[in-house]
C-alpha positions as CSV (number, residue, x, y, z in Angstrom):
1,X,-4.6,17.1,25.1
2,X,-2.7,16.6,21.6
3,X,-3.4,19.1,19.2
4,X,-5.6,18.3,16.2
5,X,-4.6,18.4,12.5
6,X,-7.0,18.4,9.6
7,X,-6.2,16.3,6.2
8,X,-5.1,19.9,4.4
9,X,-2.5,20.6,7.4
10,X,-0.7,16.7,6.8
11,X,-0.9,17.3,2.9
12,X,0.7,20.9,3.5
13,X,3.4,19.1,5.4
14,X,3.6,16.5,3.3
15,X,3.8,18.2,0.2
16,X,6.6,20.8,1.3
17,X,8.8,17.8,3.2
18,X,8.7,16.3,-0.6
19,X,9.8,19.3,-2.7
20,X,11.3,21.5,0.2
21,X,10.3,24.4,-1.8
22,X,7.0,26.3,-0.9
23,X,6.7,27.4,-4.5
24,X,6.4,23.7,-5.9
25,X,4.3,22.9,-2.7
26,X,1.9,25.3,-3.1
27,X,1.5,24.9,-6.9
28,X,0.9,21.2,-6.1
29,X,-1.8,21.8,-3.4
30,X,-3.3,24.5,-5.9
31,X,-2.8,27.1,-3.0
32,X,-1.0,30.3,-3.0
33,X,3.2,30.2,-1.7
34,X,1.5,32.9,1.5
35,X,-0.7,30.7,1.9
36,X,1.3,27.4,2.4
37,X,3.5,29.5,4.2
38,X,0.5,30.4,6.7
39,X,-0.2,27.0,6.9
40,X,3.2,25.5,8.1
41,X,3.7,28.2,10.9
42,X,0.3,27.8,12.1
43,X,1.2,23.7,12.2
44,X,3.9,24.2,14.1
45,X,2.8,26.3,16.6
46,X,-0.4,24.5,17.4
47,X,2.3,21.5,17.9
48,X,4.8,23.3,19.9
49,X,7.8,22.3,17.8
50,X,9.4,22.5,14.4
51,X,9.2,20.1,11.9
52,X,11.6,21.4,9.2
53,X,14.9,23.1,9.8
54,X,16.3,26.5,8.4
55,X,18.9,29.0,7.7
56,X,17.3,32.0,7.7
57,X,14.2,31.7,5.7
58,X,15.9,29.1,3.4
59,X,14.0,25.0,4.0
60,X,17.4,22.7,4.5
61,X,15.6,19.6,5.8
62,X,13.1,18.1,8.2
63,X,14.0,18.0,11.7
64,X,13.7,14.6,13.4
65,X,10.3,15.4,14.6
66,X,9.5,16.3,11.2
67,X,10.7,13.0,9.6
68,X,8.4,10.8,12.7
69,X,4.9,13.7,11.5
70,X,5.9,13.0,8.0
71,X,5.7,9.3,7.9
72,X,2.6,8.9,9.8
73,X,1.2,11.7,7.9
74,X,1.3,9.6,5.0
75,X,-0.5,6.8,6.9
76,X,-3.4,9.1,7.9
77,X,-3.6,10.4,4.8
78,X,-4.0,6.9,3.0
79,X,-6.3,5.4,5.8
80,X,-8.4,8.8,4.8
81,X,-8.4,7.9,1.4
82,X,-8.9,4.2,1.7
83,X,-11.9,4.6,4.0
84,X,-13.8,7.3,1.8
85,X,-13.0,4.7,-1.1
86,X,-14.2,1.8,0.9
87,X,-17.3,3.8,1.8
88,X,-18.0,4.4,-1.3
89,X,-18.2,1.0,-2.5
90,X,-20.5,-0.2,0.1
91,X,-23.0,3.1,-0.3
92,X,-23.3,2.3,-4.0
93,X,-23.7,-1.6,-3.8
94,X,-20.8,-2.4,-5.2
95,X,-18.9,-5.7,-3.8
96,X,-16.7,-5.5,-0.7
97,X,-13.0,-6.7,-1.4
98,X,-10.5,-7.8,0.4
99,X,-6.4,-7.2,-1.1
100,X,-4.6,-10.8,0.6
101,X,-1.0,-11.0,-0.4
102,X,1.3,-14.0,0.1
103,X,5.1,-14.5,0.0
104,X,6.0,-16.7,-3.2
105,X,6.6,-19.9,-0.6
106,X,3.3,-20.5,1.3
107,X,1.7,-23.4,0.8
108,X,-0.9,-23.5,-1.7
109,X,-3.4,-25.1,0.4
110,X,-3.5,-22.4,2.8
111,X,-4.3,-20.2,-0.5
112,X,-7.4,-22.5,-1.5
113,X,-8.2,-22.2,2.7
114,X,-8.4,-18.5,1.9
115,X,-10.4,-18.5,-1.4
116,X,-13.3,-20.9,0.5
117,X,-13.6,-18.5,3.0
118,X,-17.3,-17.1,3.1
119,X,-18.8,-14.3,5.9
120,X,-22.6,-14.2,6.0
121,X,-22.4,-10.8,6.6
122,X,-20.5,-9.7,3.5
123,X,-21.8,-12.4,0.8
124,X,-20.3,-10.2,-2.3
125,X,-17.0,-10.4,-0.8
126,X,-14.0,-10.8,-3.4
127,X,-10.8,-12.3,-2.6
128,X,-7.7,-10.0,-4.4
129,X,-4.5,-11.9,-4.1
130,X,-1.3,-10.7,-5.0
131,X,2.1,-12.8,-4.3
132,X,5.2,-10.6,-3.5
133,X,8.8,-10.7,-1.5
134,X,8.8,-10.1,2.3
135,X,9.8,-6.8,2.7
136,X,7.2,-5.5,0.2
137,X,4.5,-7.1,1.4
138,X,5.2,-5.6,5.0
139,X,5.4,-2.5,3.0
140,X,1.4,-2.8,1.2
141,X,0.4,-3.9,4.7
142,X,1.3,-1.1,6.6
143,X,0.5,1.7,3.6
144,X,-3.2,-0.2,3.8
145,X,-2.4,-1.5,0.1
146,X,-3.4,-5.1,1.4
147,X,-5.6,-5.8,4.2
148,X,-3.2,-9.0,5.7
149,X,-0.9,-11.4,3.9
150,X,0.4,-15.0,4.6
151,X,4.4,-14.2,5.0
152,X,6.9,-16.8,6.0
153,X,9.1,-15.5,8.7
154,X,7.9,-12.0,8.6
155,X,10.4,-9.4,10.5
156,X,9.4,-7.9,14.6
157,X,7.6,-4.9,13.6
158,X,5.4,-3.2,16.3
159,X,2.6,-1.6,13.8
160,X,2.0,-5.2,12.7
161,X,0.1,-8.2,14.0
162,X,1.6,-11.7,13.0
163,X,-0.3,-14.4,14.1
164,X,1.4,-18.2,13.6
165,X,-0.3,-20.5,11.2
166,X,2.4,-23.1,11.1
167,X,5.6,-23.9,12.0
168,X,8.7,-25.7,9.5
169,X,12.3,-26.0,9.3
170,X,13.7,-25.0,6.6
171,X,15.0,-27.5,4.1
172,X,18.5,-28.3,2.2
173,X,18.4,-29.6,-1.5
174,X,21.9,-31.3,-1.8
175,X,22.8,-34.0,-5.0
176,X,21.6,-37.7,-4.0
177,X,25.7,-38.3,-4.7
178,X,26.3,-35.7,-1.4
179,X,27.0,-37.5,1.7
180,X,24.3,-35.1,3.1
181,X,21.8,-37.0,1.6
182,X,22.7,-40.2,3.7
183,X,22.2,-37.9,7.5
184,X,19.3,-38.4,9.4
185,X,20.3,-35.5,11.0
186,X,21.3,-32.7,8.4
187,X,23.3,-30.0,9.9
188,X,24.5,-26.7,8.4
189,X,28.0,-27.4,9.3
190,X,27.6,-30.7,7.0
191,X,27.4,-28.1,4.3
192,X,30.5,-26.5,5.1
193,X,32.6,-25.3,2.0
194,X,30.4,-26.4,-0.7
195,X,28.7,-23.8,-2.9
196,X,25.7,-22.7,-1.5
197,X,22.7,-21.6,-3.3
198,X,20.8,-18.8,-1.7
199,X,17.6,-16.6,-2.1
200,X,18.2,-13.1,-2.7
201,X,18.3,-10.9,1.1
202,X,15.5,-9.1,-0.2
203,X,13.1,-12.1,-0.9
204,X,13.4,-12.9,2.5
205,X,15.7,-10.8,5.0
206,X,15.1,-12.6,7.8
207,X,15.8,-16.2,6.8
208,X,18.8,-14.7,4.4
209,X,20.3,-13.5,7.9
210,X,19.4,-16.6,10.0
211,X,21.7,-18.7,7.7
212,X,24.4,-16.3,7.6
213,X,24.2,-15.5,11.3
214,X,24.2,-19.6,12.2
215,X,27.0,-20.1,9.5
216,X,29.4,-17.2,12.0
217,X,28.4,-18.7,15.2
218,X,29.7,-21.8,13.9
219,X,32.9,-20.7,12.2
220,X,31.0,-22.4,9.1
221,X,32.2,-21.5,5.3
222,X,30.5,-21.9,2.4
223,X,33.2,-22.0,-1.0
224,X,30.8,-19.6,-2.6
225,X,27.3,-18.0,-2.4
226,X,25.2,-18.3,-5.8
227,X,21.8,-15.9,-5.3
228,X,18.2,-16.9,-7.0
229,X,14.7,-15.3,-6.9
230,X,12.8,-18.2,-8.3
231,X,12.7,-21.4,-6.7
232,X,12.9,-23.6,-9.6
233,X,16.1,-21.8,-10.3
234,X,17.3,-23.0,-7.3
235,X,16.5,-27.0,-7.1
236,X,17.9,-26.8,-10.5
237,X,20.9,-25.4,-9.9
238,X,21.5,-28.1,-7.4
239,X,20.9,-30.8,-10.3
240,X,23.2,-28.9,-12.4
241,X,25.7,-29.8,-10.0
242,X,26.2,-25.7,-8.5
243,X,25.9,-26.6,-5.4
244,X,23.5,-26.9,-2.1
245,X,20.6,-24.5,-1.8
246,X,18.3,-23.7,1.0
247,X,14.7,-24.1,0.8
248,X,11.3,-23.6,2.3
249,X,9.4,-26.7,3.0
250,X,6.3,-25.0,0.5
251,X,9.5,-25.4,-2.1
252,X,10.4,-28.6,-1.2
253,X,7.4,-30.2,-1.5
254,X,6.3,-28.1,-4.8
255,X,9.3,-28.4,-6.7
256,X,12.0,-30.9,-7.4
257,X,14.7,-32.4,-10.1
258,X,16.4,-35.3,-11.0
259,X,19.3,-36.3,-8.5
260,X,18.1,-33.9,-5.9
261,X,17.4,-35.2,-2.0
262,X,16.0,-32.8,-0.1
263,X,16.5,-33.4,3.6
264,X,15.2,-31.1,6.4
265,X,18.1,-28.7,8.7
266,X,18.2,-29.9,12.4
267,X,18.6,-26.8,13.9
268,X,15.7,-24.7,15.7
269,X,17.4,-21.5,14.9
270,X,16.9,-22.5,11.3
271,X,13.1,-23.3,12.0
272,X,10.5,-20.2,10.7
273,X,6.6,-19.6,10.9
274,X,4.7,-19.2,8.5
275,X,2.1,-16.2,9.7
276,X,-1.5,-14.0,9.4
277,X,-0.1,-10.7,9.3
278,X,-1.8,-7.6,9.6
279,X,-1.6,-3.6,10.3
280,X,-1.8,-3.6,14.2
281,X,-4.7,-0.9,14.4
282,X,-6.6,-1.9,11.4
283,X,-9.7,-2.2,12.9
284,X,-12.2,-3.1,9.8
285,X,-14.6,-5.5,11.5
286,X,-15.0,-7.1,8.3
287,X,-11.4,-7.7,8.0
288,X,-10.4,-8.9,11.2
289,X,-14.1,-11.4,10.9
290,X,-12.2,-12.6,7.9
291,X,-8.9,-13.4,9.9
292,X,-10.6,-15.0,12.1
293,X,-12.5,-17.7,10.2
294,X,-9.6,-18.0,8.6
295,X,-7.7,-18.9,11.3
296,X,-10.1,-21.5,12.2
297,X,-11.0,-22.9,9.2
298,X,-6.7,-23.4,9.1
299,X,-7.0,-25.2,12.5
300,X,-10.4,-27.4,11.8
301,X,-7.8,-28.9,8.0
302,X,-4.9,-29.9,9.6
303,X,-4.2,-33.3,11.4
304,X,-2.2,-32.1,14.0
305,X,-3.6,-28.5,14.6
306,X,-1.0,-26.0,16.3
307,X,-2.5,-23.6,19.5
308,X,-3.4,-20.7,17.5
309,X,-3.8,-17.3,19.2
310,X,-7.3,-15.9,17.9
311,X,-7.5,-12.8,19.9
312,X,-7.6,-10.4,16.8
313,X,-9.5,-7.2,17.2
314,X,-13.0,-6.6,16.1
């Protein structure tokens, strides 16, 4: 049997892993410093091991252990929080809600898909959507900020659930003068040292590091690496003549310039999915009824539907 832990044990924790002072701690918990102290050693011994490390009586820092009970303590604590809020709203009549997020690139007919959704069950449900890089939506996902997100490409992470709505390469904006613009059969080592215009690693890391990674493998060079956030700023910096940038088909087909071709990338390392992603155990039945019609609303639009894997839980 694991031990149990009430919510005042992971906020002592927590609280005294932040400051690594019991004083501070226990002035922020609005306990006495004995008391804390009580606290901590009676933590650790109903768990068997330490979670901070010491010289003498002096904190230094957590111990592994610590760190792992720490993180997740954070977690509970905000699931906690999140579900006395949510209960809340319900109890008083208030409308449900749902927080979507969405990387800047998704198409915005998959948005509009989202916004028509409508559950029987909850008929004051709002829709609160918030666009955001990859890494930070990943981020509000797991911390129970949003309840799922549409993420192009979104990293292997085992506390999440990604579920594939489609499936693109991505795309290359080259001048209509480039030779590139002429291939049926566009391939990044056709883009070897010219300029290249890039997204930012941290808008999305895992497309960032396909490009770079294919570029090794094939000994391929760009003559320099421009970086953009918007992608406006990158199509035009192709027609100002910069050089090549890479692009999501959601950009391709949203955004464009005089004298720019934009021509898809052969290869299927350079292909992404677009995915439903949420928190592994969230197991709000409204939620997950909301992914789900979703996902087959998604399905029932398009001409050539994709095998979609449904099997959320709830």
């Amino acid at each position: 049997m694991f031990p149990t832990l009430e919510v005042r044990h992971l906020n002592a924790v927590i609280a005294l892993a932040e400051s690594m002072n019991y004083t501070r701690a226990a002035e922020r918990l609005h306990i006495t410093q004995s008391g804390l102290s009580k606290q901590i050693v009676e933590i650790e011994d109903r768990l068997g091991f330490s979670l901070f490390a010491r010289d003498g009586k002096r904190l230094t820092d957590l111990t592994n252990a610590g760190r792992i009970f720490v993180e997740h303590a954070r977690l509970s604590v905000l699931h906690n929080q999140r579900a006395i809020q949510l209960a809340k709203i319900v109890h008083e009549g208030a409308e449900c809600f749902l927080n979507i997020g969405h990387s800047p690139d998704v198409d915005r007919s998959w948005i509009s898909t989202l916004l028509a959704i409508r559950l029987p069950l909850h008929p004051k449900l709002n829709i609160h959507l918030s666009s955001d890089f990859v890494p930070e939506l990943i981020g509000s996902i797991l911390t129970s900020a949003l309840d799922m997100a549409l993420i192009t490409a979104p990293p292997a992470d085992e506390q999440i659930t990604a579920v594939a709505v489609s499936r693109w390469p991505l795309y290359a904006a080259v001048p209509e003068s480039h030779t590139a613009s002429r291939k049926r059969q566009l391939r990044l080592k056709d883009l070897a040292d010219e300029p290249w215009v890039m997204f930012q690693p941290r808008v999305n890391p895992v497309v960032h590091h396909a490009i770079m990674r294919l570029a090794e493998q094939e000994a391929v060079r760009p003559k320099q690496v421009h970086e953009v956030l918007a992608p406006q700023e990158a199509i035009d910096s192709v027609a100002e003549d910069v050089g090549v940038a890479f692009i999501t088909k959601a950009t391709a087909s949203r955004y464009s310039a005089s004298g720019v071709s934009i021509q898809s990338l052969w290869e299927q390392s350079l292909w992404f999915d677009t995915c439903l992603v949420m928190r592994a155990d969230n197991d709000s039945r409204m939620t997950n009824e909301f992914a789900r019609a979703f996902l087959k609303k998604f399905r029932s639009t398009q001409a050539a539907p994709i095998q979609l894997d449904l099997s959320l839980a709830g």
